[in-house]
N, C-alpha and C positions, 0 to 999 in steps of 0.2 A: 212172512211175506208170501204170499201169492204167486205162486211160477209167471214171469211173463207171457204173455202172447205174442210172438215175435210173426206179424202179419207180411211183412215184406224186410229183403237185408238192408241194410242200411249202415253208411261207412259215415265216422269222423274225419274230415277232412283232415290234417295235419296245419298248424297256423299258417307256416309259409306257403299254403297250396290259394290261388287269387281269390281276392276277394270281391265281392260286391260294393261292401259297404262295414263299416265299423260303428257302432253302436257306445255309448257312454252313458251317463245321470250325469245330472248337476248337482252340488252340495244342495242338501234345504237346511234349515234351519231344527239342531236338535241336537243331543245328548252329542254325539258325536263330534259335530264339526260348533257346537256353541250358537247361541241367537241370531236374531237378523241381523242387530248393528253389530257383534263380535268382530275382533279384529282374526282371532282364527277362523271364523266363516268366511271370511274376506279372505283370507289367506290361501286357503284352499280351493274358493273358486277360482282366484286368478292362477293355484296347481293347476285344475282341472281344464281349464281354457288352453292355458300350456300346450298340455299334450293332445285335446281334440285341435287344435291348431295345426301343430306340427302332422299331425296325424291326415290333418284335411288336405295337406300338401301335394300326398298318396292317394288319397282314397277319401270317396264319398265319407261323411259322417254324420250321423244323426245322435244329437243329444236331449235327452229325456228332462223335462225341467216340470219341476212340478207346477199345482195350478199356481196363476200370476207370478211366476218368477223368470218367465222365458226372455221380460223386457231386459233384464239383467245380465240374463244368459247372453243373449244378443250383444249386448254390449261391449261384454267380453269378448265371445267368439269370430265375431263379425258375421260376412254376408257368406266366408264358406263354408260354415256351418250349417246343417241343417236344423232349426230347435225344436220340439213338439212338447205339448206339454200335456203332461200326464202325470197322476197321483202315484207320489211315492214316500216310502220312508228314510232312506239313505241313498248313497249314492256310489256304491261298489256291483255296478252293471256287471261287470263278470260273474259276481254271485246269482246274485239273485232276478237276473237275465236267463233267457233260453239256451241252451247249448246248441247251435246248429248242427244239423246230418246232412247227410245226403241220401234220398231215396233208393229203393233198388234200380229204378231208374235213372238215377243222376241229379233230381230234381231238388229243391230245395225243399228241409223237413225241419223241425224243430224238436226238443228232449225239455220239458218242462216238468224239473226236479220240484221236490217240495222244498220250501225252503223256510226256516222257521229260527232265523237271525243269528246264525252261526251257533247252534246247539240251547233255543234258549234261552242266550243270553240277556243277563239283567236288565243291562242297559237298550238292549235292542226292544223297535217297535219293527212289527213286520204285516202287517194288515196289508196293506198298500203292495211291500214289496211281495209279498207272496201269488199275488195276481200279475206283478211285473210281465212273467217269464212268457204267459200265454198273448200277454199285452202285446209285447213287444214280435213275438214271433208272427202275432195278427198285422201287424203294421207291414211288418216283410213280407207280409204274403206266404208264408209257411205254415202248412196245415202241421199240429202240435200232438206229440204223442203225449201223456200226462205219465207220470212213473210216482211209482209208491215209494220210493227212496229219498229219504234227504238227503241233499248234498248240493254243493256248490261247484262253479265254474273253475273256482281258483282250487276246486280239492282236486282236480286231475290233471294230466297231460299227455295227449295222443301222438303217436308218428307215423299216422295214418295208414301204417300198414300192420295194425291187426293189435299193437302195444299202445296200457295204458297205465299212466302211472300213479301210486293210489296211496293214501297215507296210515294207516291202523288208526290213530288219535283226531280221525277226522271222519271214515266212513260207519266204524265201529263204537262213533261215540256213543254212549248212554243215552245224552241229551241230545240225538240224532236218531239213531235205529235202534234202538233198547232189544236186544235179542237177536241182534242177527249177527250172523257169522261169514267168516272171508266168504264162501261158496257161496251165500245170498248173496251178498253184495257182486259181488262178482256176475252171478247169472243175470241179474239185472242191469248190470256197469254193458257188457257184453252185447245183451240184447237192444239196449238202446243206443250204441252208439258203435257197433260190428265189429268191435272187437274181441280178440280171444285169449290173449296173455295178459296178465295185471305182477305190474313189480308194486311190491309192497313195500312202501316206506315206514320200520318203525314211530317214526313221531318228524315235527318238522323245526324249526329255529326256537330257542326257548322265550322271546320275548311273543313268541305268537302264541302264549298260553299265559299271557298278563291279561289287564282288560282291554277291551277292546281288539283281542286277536280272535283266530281263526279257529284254536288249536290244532295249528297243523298243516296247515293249506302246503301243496307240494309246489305251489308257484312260483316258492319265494325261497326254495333251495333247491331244484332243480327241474330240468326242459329238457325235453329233445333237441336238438341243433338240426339233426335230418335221420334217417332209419341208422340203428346202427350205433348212434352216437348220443353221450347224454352231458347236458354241462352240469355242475353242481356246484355251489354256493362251495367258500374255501375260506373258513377264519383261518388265519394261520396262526395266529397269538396266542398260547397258552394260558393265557392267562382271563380268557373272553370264555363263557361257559358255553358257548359253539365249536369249540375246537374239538372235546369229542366228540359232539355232534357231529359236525360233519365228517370227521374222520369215520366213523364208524356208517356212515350215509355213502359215504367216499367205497370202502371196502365193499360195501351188499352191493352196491350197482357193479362195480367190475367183477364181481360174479353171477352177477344176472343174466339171463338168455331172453332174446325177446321173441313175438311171436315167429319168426322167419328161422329161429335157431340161433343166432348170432349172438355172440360174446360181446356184452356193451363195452365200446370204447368210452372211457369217460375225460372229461375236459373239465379241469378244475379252473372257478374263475373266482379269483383272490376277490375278500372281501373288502370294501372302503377300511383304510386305517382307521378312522374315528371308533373309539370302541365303544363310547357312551352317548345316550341322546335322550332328551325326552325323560329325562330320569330313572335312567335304568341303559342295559346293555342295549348294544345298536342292532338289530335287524335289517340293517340296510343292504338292499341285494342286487346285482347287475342281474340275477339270475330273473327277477320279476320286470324282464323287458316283453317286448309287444313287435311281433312282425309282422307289417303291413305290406300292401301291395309296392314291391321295389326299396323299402326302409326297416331299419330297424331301430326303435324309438327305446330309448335305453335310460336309464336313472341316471343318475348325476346329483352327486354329492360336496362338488366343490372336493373334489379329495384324489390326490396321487395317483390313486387306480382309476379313476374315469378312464384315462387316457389306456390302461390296461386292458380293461374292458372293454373298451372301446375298439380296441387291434384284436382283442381275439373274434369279439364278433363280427369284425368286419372279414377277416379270415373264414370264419363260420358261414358265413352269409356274401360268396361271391357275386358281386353284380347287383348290391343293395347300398344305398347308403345307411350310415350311423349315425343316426341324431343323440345328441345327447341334452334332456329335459330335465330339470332340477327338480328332483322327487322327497326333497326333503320334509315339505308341506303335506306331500301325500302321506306318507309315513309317520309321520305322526300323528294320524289318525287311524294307522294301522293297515297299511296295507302299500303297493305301489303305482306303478304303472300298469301293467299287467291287470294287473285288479280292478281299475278300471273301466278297462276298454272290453271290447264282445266283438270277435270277427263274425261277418255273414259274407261263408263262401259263396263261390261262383255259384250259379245256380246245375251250370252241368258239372260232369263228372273232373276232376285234375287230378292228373296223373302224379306220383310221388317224387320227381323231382322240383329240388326248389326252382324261384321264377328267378 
């Protein structure tokens, strides 16, 4: 890889830092989510409606639908939705969406990853989405850095003061960066989005290396809560092949130092009791929530620990509400809420504490 040119600094906001507006896709029609008439298409649109709904409560939102499907879109979202329609091939906007920056000025800047369908994959089509990132950051009005890196929205997570968090099995894939090594990646993660510490996640939930996973994505076992502090995904069941997963995810974080120096505090948040779905182990995670302007927009599984999850992050998150959205639908197409949605901060500068 090519040394970057790092023209002006440029900072990742941190999620909780205001936003503008929040960004989404609609399902289309395809490998993933099933046909036009499918009752799983159907299913997951009315997911997706869900959460830009709840979401539009908060904050502006503009949902992506491809050609002729906006009338549908509509339909579902109603008038506070914003729809625009534009060619795509799925409909996981965190990925394969822009990452928002902020200029050395404060201004609004966009990080347009390559993105090439989560390493390759079989079943993935990505024509469409691979121009998403530049699409969509044109539409905000965000002039667009391009980067030689593949990678995804859902493979990291920033606390906007200088840490990022990054998974081995997702930046180092094969069928991603064939040749590069933590220090590439790094110098590139760094320069596009001004950070300077990277906690490195061995690998991420083991269903997200079935089909249709990520291999790895860090979004859907562990976040920042705010500088300092990190939550991480918590099977407790011995008997679920995430227990030592995240036990051993559990351990390398409370030995980790983030950029400032600081010894991570980590906050374990128990996983849904269900331990099977979809034919195979569950993945299902509070930890792939989404903080918008005053909310925090959380999964929901119909399961004991909502309610769990629901108190810690509300504790997490003083002076926010906690919605809780049934992400069942999303997930079984692999991915959650979080994976969804795409924040676009303020356009000036926000300071690191939450709102």
């Amino acid at each position: 890889m090519t040394a970057p040119v790092q023209q002006a600094p440029v900072t990742m906001p941190a999620e909780w830092a205001r936003h503008e507006r929040t960004w989404m896709a609609f399902p289309p029609p395809n490998a993933t989510f099933g046909g036009d008439d499918s009752p799983t298409l159907a299913a997951a649109r009315r997911a997706w409606a869900a959460v830009a709904v709840t979401v539009a409560r908060h904050e502006p939102v503009t949902l992506v639908a491809g050609p002729g499907q906006s009338a549908i879109a509509r339909e579902l979202v109603g008038a506070a939705v914003h729809v625009i329609e534009v060619p795509l091939d799925d409909a996981w906007l965190r990925d394969s969406g822009p990452t928002f920056v902020h200029d050395g000025a404060g201004r609004l800047a966009a990080v347009d990853w390559v993105f090439n369908g989560w390493g390759a994959q079989s079943w993935a089509r990505w024509e469409q989405d691979a121009r998403l990132g530049a699409w969509v950051a044109g539409l905000a009005g965000a002039p667009v850095t391009p980067s030689s890196l593949v990678n995804e929205g859902g493979g990291l997570h920033v606390d906007g003061e200088g840490t990022v968090l990054l998974t081995e099995t997702v930046q180092l894939d094969p069928a991603r960066n064939p040749g590069l090594t933590k220090a590439d990646v790094e110098a590139e993660i760094h320069a596009r989005l001004g950070t300077t510490t990277a906690i490195w996640l061995p690998r991420g939930l083991t269903r997200d290396y079935d089909a249709f996973g990520t291999r790895g994505h860090v979004d859907i076992v562990a976040t920042f809560l705010r500088p300092g502090v990190v939550a991480v995904h918590d099977q407790t069941d011995p008997g679920h092949p995430d227990f030592a997963v995240t036990r051993e995810l559990r351990e390398l974080l409370a030995d980790a130092t983030d950029a400032r120096g600081r010894r991570l505090k980590v906050v374990p948040v128990p996983a849904p009791t269900v331990l099977e779905a979809d034919g195979g182990p569950t993945d299902w995670s509070y930890i792939n929530h989404y903080v918008a302007n005053g909310v925090v927009v959380l999964c929901a599984f119909d399961d004991p620990h909502d309610a769990v999850a629901a108190d810690i992050l509300a504790r997490a998150y003083p002076g926010r509400t906690v919605e809780l959205v049934d992400a069942r639908d999303i997930f079984a197409h692999g991915g959650g809420i979080h994976c969804i949605t795409q924040q676009q901060p303020s356009g000036a500068p926000a300071d690191a504490t939450q709102e």
